[in-house]
C-alpha positions as CSV (number, residue, x, y, z in Angstrom):
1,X,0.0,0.0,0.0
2,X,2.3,2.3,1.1
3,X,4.5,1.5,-2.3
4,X,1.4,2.6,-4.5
5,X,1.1,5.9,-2.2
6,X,5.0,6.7,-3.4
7,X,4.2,6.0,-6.9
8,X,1.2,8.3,-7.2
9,X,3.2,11.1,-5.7
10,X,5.9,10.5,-8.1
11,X,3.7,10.4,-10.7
12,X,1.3,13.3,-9.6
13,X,5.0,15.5,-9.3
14,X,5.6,14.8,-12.9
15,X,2.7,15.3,-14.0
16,X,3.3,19.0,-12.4
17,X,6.2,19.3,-14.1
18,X,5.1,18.5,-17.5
19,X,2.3,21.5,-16.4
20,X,4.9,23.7,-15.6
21,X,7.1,23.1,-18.6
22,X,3.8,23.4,-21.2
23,X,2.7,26.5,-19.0
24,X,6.1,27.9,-19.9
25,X,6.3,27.1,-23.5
26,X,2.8,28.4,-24.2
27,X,3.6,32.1,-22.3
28,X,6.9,31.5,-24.4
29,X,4.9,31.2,-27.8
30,X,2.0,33.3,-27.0
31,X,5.1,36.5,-25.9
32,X,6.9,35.7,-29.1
33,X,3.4,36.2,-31.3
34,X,3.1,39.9,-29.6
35,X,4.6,43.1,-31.4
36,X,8.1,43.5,-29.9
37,X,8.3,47.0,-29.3
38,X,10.5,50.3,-27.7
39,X,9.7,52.5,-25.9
40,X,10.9,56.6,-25.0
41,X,9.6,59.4,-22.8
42,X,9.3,63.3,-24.7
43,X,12.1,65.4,-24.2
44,X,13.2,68.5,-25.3
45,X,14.6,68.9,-28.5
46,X,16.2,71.9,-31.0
47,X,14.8,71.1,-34.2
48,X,16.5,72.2,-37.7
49,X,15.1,72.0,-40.7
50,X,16.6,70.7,-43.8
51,X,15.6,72.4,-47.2
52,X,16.9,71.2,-50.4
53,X,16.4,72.4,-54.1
54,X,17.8,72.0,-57.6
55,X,19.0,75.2,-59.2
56,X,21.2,76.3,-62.1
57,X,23.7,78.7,-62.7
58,X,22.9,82.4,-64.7
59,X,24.5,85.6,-65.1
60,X,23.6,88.8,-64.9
61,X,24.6,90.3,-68.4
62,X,21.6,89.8,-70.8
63,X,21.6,90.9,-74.2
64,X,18.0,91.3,-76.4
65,X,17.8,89.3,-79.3
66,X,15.9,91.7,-82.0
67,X,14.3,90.9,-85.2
68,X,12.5,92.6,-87.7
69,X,8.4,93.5,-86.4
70,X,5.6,91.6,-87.7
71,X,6.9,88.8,-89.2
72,X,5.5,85.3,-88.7
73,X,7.3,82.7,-86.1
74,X,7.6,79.4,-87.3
75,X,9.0,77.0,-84.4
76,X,11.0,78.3,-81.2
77,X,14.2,75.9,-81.0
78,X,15.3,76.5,-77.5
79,X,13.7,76.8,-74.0
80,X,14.3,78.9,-70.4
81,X,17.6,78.1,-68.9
82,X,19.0,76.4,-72.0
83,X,22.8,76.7,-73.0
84,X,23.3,78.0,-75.9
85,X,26.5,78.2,-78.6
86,X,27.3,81.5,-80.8
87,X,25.5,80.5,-83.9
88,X,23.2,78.0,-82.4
89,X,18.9,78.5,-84.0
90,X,17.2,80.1,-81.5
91,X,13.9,80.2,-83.8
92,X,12.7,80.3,-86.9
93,X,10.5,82.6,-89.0
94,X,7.7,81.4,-91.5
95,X,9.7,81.3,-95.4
96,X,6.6,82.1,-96.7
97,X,5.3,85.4,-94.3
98,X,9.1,86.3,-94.6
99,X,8.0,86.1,-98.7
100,X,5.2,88.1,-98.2
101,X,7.4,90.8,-96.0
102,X,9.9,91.0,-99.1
103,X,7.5,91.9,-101.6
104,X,5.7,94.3,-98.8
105,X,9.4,95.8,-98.8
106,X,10.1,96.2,-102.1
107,X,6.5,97.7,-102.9
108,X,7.3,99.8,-100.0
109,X,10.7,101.3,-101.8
110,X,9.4,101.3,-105.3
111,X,6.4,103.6,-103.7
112,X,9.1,105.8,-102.4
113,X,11.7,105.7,-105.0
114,X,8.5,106.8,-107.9
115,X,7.4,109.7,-105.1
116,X,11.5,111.1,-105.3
117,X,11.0,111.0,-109.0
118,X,7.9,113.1,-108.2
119,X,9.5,115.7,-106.8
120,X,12.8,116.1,-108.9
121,X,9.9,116.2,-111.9
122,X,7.2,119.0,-112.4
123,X,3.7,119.6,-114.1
124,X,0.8,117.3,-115.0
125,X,3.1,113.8,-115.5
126,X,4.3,113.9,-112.5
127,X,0.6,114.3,-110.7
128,X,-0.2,111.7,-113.2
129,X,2.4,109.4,-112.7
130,X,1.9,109.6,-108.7
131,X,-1.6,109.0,-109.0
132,X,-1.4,106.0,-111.5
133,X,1.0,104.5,-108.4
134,X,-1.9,104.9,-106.0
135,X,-3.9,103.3,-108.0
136,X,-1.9,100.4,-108.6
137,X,-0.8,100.2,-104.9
138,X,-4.6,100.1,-104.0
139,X,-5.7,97.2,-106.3
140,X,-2.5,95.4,-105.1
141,X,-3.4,96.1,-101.9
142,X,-7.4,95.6,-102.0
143,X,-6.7,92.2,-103.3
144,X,-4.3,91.2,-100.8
145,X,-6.8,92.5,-98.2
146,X,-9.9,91.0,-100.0
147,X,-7.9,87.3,-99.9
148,X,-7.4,87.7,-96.6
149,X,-10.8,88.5,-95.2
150,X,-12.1,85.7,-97.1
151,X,-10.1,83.6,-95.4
152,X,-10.8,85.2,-92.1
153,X,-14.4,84.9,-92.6
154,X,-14.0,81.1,-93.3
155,X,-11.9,80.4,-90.6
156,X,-15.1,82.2,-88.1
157,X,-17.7,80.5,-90.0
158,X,-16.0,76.6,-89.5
159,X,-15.7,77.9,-85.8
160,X,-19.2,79.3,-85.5
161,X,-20.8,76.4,-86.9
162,X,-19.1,73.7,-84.9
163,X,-21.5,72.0,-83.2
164,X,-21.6,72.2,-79.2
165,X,-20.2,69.6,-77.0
166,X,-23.1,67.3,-76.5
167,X,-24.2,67.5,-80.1
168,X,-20.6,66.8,-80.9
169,X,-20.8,63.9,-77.8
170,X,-24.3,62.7,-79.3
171,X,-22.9,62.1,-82.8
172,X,-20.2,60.2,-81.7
173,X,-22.7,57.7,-80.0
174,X,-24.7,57.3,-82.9
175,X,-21.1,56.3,-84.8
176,X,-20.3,53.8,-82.2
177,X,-21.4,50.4,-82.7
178,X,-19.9,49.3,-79.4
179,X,-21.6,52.0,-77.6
180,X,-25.3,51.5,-79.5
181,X,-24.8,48.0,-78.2
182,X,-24.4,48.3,-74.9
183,X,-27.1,51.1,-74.4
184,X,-29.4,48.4,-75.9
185,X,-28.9,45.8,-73.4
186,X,-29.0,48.6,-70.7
187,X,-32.1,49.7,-71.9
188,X,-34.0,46.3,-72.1
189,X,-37.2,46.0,-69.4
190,X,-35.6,43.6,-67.7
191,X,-32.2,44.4,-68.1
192,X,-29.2,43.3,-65.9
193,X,-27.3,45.6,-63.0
194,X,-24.1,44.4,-64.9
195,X,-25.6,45.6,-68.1
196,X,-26.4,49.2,-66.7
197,X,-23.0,49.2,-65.4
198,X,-21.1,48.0,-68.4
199,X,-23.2,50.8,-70.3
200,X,-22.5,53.6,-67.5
201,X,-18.5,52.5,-66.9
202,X,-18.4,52.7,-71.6
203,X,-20.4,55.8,-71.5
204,X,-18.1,57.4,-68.8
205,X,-14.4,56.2,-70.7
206,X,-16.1,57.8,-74.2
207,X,-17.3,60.9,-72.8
208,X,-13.3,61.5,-71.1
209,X,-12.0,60.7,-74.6
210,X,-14.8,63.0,-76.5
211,X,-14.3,65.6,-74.3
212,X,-10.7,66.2,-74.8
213,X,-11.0,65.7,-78.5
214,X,-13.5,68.0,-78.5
215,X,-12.0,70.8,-76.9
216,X,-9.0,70.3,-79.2
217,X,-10.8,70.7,-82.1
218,X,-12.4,73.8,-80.6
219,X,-9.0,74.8,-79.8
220,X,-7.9,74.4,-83.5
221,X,-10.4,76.5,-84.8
222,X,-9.9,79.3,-82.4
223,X,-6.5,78.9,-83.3
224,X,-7.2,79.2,-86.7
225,X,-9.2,82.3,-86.4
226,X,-6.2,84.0,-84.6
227,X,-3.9,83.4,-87.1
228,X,-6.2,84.6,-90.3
229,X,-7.0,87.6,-88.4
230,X,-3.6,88.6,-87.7
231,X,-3.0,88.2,-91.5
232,X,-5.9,90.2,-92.2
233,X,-4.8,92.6,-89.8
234,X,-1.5,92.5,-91.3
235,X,-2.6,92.5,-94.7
236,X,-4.7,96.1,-93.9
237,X,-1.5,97.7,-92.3
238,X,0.2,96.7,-95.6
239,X,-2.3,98.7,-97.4
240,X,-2.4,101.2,-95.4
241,X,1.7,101.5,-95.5
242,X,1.3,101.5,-98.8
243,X,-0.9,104.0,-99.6
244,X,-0.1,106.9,-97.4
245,X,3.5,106.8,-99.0
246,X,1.8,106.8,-102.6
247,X,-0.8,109.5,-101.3
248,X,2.2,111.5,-99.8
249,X,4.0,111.0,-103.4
250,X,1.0,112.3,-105.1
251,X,0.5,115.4,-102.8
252,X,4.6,116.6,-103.0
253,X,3.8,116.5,-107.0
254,X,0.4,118.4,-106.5
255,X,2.2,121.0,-104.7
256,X,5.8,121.0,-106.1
257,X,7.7,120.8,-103.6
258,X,10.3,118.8,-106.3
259,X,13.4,120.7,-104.0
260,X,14.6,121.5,-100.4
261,X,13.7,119.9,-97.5
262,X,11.4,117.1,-98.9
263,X,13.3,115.8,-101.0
264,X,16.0,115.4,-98.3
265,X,13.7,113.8,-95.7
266,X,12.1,111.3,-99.1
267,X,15.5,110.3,-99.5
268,X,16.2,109.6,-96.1
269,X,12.4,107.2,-96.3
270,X,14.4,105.6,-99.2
271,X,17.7,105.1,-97.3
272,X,15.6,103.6,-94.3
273,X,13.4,101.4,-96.7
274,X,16.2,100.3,-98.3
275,X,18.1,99.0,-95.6
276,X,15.4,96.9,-93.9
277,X,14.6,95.5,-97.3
278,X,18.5,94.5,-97.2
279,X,17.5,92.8,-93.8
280,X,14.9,91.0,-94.7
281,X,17.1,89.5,-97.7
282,X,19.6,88.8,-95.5
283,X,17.0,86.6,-93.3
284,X,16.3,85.0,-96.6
285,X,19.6,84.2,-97.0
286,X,19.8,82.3,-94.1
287,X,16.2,80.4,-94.6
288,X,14.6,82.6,-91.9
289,X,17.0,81.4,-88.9
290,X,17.7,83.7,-85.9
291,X,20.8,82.6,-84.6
292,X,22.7,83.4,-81.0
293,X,25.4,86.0,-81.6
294,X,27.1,84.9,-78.4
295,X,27.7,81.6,-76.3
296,X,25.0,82.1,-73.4
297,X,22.4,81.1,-71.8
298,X,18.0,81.6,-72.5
299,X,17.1,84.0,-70.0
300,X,13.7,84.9,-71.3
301,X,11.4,83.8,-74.4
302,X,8.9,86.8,-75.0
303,X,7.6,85.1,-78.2
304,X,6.1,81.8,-79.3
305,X,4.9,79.5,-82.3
306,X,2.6,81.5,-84.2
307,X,2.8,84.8,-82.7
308,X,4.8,87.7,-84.9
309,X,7.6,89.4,-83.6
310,X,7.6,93.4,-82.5
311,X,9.9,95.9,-82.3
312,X,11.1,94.7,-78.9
313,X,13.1,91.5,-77.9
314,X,12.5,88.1,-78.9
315,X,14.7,86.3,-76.5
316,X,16.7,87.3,-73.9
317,X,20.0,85.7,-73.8
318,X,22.0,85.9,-70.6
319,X,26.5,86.3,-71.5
320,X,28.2,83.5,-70.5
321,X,31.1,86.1,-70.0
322,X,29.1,88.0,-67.3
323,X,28.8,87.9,-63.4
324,X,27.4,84.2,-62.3
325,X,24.3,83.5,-59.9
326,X,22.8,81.0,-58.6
327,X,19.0,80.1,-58.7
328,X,16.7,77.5,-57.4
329,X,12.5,77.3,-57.1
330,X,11.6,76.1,-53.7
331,X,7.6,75.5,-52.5
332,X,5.8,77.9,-51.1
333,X,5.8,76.9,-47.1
334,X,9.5,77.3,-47.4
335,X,9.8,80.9,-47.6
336,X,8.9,81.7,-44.0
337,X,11.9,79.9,-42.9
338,X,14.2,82.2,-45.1
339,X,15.7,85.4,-44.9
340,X,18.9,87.1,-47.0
341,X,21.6,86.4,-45.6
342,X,21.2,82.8,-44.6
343,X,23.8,80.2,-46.0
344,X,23.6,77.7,-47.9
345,X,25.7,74.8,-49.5
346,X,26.2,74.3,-53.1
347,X,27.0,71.1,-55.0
348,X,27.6,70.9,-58.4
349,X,26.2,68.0,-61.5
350,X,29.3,68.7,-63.5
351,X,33.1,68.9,-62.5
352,X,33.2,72.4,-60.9
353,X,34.0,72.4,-57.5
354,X,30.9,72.4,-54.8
355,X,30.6,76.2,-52.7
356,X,29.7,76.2,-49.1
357,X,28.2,79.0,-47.0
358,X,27.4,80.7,-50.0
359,X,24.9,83.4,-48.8
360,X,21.0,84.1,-50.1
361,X,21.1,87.9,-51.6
362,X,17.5,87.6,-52.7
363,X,14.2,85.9,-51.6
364,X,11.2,86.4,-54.7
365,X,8.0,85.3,-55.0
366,X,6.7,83.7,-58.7
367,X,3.4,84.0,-59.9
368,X,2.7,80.7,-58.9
369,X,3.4,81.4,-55.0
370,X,6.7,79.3,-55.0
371,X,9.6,81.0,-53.6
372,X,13.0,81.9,-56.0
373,X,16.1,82.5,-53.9
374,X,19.1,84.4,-55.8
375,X,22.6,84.1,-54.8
376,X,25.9,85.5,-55.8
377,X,28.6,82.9,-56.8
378,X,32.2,83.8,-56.2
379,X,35.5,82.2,-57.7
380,X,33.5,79.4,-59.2
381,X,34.1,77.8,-62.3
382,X,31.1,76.8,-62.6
383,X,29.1,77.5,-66.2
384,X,26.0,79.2,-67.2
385,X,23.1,77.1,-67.4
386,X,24.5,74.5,-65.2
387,X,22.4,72.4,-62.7
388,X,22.9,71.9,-59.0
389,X,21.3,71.3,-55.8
390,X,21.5,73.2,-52.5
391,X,21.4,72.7,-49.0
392,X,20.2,75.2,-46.4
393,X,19.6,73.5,-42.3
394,X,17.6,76.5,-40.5
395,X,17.4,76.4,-37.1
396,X,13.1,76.4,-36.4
397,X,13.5,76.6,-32.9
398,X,13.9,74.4,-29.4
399,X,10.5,72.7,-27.9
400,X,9.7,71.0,-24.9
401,X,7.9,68.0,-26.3
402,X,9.0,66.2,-28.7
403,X,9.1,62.3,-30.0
404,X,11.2,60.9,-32.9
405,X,9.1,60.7,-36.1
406,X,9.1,57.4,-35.9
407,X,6.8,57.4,-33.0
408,X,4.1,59.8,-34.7
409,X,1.3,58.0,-37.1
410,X,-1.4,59.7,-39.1
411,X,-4.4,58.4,-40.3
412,X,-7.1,60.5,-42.6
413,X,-5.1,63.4,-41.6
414,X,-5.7,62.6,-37.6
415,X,-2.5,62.8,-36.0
416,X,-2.0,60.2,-32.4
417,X,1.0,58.5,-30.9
418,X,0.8,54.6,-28.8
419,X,0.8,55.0,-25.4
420,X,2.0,52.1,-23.1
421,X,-0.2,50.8,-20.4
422,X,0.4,47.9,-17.8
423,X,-2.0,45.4,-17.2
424,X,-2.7,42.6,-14.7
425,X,-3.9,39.5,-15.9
426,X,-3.4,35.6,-15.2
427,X,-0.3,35.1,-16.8
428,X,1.1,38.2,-14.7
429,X,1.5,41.5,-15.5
430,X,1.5,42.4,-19.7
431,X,1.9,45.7,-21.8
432,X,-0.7,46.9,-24.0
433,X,-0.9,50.3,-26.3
434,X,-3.5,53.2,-26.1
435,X,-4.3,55.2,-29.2
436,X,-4.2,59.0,-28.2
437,X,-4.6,62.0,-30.7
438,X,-1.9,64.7,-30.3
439,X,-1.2,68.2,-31.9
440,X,2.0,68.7,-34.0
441,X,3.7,72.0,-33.6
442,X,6.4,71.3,-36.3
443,X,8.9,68.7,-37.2
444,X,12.3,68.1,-39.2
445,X,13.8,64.8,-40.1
446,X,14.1,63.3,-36.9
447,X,12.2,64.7,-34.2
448,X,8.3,66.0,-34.0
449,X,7.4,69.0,-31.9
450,X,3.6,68.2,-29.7
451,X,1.9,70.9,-28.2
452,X,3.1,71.5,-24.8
453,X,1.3,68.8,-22.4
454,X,0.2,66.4,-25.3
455,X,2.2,63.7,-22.9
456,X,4.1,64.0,-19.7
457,X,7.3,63.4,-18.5
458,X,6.4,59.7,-17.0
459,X,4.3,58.5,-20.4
460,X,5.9,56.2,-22.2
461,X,5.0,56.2,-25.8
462,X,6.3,53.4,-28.6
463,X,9.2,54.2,-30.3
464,X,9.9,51.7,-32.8
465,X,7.7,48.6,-33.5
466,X,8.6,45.1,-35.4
467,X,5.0,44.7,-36.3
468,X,1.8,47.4,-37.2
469,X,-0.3,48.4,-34.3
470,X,-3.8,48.6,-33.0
471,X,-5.8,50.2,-29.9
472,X,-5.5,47.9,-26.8
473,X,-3.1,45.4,-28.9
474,X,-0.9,43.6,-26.6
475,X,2.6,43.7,-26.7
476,X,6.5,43.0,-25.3
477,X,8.6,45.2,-24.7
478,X,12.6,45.1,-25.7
479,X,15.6,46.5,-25.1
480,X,16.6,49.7,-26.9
């Protein structure tokens, strides 16, 4: 008896044992399942904010590029903030306008040239002579005119009678078989909720595409109606050029005036007349091209495809030669942390040598709202219209509380932080996280700045995670 006594205590202790040693490797499985996380306390922090851009290098010197007024552009060749080589396109003007400005010349200087011979002649041929020009001049003229208002008044009435968008949108249904289809089935008594849908998801891609087609189109025409009314516009200046220098010719005959000051100032019209005549040949000559006249870089386009060039510049081409800046486009929020005379560091795509503590003369604002910062290079070797990307850390300020950015999620634009809580249960005492919303004050690339009080000195708040958390998730902590 007393032997079966010793073997059910034996027996009962091991079976304890095996208890103990399954208790331990479940709490071992079940802790190695949980997040392992770390934790940290806020503490106060000086946070410095980084700002980065890419720039590129200018100069100050600029030089107009000027061509002669109202002739047609063809195609712009180069862009802002190009590099550009003496003798390199920068655009080119229409052959045929350029054509057309010729013969405007030349009827221009024949006009003048038969008014001189006006005034060095005398009596009745002269008058007539002057008068037989203005008539040809006008009939010239009137056709040219004539031709192009026709043409204007074509290009409006193809604009005018385009239809509007849902007429346009309606016609292209009727054209498409895939889309006559599928509006059947849609509209059947008894048709399906994937046949509606099918029709409505169609209906929806074909309306995108027809509207964009369609306001191309619309586009085009308008386009097209600018451009014949700038001839037509031109066409009537040509005409009107042309026959106040004929109607001048025939007054000087009418009155005499053959001698003395007007024939002076008529041949000085000729000598001017001449000489642009002589540029426009020379344009010729070169098949319309405007080329750089010095190694540099684009500063400004004033002009584009289509429009006609004025007395003023074209381009603006900045001399390689002349003192260098440098020039970057940063986003908006970044100009309240800039003022001139900050510093910044300057590295280089190309082989020159990278600047540091180069200082910000000027902070600008673009049209846009971004901010342009301007700064003087010295003793660089760096060239115009080369790229390069700066570094400016700016001191924001020192706060009280503040958590590295790890610690700081964000959903649907709700900031909170994971709180750590203690817990008793069976298996002893375990961690667990609490979701809490929080208010950020500002950040940089490491640290995040609460409002004052968001957390206290003795909350502990997880740092780093292994796995993603949840409110009230359990989880084990780990040595930092």
């Amino acid at each position: 008896m007393r032997k079966h006594k010793e073997r059910a205590v034996k027996y009962f202790g091991a079976f304890m044992l095996l208890m103990l040693a399954c208790t331990i490797a479940s709490r071992g499985i079940y802790a190695n399942q949980m997040p392992q996380i770390q934790v940290g306390t806020p503490k106060g922090e000086t946070l410095t904010r980084k700002i980065t851009a890419n720039g590129f290098v200018l100069t100050k010197e600029e030089l107009p590029v000027v061509t002669e007024a109202g002739l047609l552009i063809e195609k712009v060749s180069v862009v802002e903030g190009q590099k550009v080589e003496a003798g390199e396109l920068l655009f080119q003007i229409a052959l045929s306008d350029l054509d057309q400005a010729i013969e405007k010349a030349d009827l221009d200087l024949r006009a003048a040239e038969s008014a001189l011979s006006d005034l060095n002649a005398s009596g009745s041929a002269a008058v007539n002579r002057a008068s037989q020009d203005l008539k040809d001049i006008e009939g010239a003229s009137s056709g040219e005119v004539s031709q192009a208002g026709a043409a204007l008044q074509a290009a409006m009435a193809a604009r005018d009678t385009f239809p509007s968008e849902s007429d346009y949108k309606e016609s292209a249904y009727q054209k498409d078989a895939e889309y006559q289809k599928l509006q059947k089935a849609a509209q059947k008594k008894n048709a399906k909720k994937q046949d509606k849908e099918a029709f409505q998801n169609y209906k929806n891609s074909l309306d995108a595409g027809l509207s964009e087609s369609y306001a191309k189109e619309r586009q085009a025409l308008n386009d097209e109606v600018s451009e014949k009314e700038q001839a037509f516009n031109a066409a009537n200046a040509s005409k009107s050029d042309a026959l106040k220098q004929a109607q001048r010719a025939l007054e000087d005959a009418r009155r005499g005036t053959g001698q003395g000051g007007a024939k002076y100032e008529q041949q000085n019209q000729i000598h001017f007349l001449r000489e642009g005549k002589e540029r426009l040949l020379a344009l010729k000559e070169g098949e319309g091209k405007v080329l750089s006249g010095v190694s540099g870089y684009v500063s400004r386009i004033l002009v584009h495809s289509g429009e006609r060039t004025t007395d003023s510049s074209a381009i603006v081409l900045s001399d390689a030669a002349g003192e260098k800046l440098f020039q970057a486009v940063l986003p908006s929020e970044e100009k309240g942390y800039l003022v001139p005379g900050d510093t910044m560091s300057i590295k280089f795509q190309g082989d020159a040598k990278d600047l540091y503590g180069v200082k910000i003369d000027a902070i600008g604002e673009l049209e846009d709202g971004s901010c342009q910062v301007t700064a003087r290079l010295e003793d660089t070797d760096a060239q115009i219209g080369e790229t390069a990307s700066m570094e400016i850390n700016k001191e924001i300020g020192r706060f009280s509380c503040c958590i590295p950015v790890s610690a700081l999620h964000t959903i649907d634009s709700t900031d909170f932080v994971y709180l750590v809580e203690e817990k008793s249960t069976i298996l002893g005492t375990e961690l667990s996280v609490q979701k809490r919303k929080v208010k950020v004050l500002n950040r940089d690339e490491s640290f995040v700045a609460l409002e004052d009080g968001a957390l206290t000195d003795e909350e502990a708040f997880v740092a780093e995670s292994d796995k993603e958390l949840k409110d009230g998730l359990r989880v084990r902590l780990v040595e930092m």
